[in-house]
N, C-alpha and C positions, 0 to 999 in steps of 0.2 A: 536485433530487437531484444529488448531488455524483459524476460518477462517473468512476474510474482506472482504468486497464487497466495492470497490472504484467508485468513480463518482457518488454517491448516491445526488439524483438535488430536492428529493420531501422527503418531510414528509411521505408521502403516501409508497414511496418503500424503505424508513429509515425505518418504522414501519416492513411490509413486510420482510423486510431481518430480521431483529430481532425475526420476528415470526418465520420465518424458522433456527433459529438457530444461524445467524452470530453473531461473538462476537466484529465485530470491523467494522465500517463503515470508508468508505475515503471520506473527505467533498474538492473536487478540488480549491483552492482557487489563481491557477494560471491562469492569465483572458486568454492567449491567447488557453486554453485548450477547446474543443467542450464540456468538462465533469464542464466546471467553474459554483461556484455558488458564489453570494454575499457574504457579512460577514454578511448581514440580514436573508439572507435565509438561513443561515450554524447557525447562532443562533437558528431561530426558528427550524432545526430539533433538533441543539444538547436536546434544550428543551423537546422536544416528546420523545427522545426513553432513555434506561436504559443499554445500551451497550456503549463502547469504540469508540469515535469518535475525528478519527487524521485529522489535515488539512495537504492536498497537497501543499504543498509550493517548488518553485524553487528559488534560486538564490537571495533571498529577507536578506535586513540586521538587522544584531539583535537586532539593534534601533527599525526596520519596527517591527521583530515578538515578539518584548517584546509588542506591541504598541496592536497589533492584541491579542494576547493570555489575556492583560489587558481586551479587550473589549468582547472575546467570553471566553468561562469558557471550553476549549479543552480539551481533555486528552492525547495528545500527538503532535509535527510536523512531518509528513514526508516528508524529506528533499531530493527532484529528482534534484537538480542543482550538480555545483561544489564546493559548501562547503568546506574547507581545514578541517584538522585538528582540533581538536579543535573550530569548529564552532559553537558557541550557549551553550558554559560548564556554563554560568552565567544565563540561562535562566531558569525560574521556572517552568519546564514540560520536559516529556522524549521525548526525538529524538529519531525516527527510519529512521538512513541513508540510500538510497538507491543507489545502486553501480551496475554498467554496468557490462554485464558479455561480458567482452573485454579481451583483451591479458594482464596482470599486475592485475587483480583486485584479486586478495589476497595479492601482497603487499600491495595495495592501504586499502584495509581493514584492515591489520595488521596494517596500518599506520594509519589509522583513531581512534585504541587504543580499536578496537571489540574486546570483552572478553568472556568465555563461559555464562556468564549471559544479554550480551548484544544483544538483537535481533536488525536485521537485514535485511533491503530486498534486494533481488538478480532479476534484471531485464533483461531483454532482451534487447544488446545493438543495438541501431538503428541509426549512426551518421544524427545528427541534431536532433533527435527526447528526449523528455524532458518523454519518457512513454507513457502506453497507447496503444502502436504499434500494440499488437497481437503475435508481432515475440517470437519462444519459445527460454530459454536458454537449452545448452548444456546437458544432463542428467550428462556424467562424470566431468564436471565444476563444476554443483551445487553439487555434492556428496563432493567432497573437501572442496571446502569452506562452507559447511554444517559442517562441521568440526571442526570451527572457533568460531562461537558459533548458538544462535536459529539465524536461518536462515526463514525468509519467501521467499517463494519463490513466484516470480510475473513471466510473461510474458508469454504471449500466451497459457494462459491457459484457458480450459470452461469445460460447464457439462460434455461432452464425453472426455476427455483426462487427465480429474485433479483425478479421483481414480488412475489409473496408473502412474500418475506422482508423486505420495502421496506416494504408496508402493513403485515406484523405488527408491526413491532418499530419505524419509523420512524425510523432513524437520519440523522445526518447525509446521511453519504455510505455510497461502496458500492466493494471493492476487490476486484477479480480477476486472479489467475495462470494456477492450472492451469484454469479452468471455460471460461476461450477457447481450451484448446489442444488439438491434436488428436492430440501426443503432448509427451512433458515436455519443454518451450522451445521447442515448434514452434507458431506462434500461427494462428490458423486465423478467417480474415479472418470469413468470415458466423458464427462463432460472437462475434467482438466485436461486428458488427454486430447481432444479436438481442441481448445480452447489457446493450449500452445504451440500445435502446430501449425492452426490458422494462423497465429499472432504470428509467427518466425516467417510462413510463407507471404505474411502480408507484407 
């Protein structure tokens, strides 16, 4: 089981999640986020830890993230805006899109050109909201487009809910914000701690 701890603000519980296992940190890099961190401070963690570190990115152009990806050394963007199609095929790093679990979103996926090899995250839809929310998706929604291809699943997940939602639905992987935090962008060490070892035993 694949698992990310997003909103990661410190060196200190980038290290922390790594100890416990995680294989992929979320570094926020959209400012009006409570989870935002600089591009200074998303260098110096990628620098510290030896796991997969994606930036958060909404809605920004691929002028802006050819420019940013130049200056931090990332191993991935994930993409929470409305990106079309085809958004970022020239850019030199993997995109992991992220797609609302609304009324259409498996066409919207099929249209985006998601393949059995192309992972993917499936959020919790909240109008207005860019993530992050808390709110969970549908279990019979994510089985489907779990379907489509590695599916991570996001949204309103934490330590006590993400083993069962790991054996229901068996997605790829597994993404968490607000479910390790103890208030919104303050991350809260024994909840990442529980949070991945439920996920790995689920």
């Amino acid at each position: 089981m694949w698992v990310k701890i997003c909103g990661v603000r410190s060196v200190e519980m980038a290290l922390h999640a790594q100890e416990c296992g995680a294989d992929a940190i979320g570094l926020n890099l959209h400012p009006p986020s409570p989870r935002y961190v600089s591009p200074e401070v998303a260098a110096e963690i990628l620098d510290a830890v030896d796991i997969a570190c994606l930036a958060v990115v909404v809605d920004r152009s691929e002028a802006d993230l050819t420019e940013l990806v130049q200056e931090i050394q990332l191993d991935g963007l994930q993409l929470h805006g409305n990106e079309p199609p085809g958004f970022g095929e020239r850019l030199p790093i993997p995109l992991y899109k992220a797609f609302r679990a609304r009324p259409g979103v498996l066409e919207e996926i099929l249209a985006w050109g998601i393949t059995p090899v192309t992972p993917f995250l499936l959020d919790a839809w909240v109008p207005g909201r860019d993530g992050g929310t808390g709110a969970r998706v549908d279990g019979d929604l994510a089985r489907e487009v779990s379907e489509v291809g590695p599916m991570i699943l996001a949204g309103g997940l934490t330590p006590e809910n993400v083993g069962e939602a790991v054996q229901a639905i068996q997605p790829f992987g597994v993404d968490v914000a607000s479910g390790v935090e103890s208030s919104p962008g303050v991350q809260d060490a024994a909840r990442i701690a529980g949070f991945i070892r439920n996920a790995k035993a689920g």
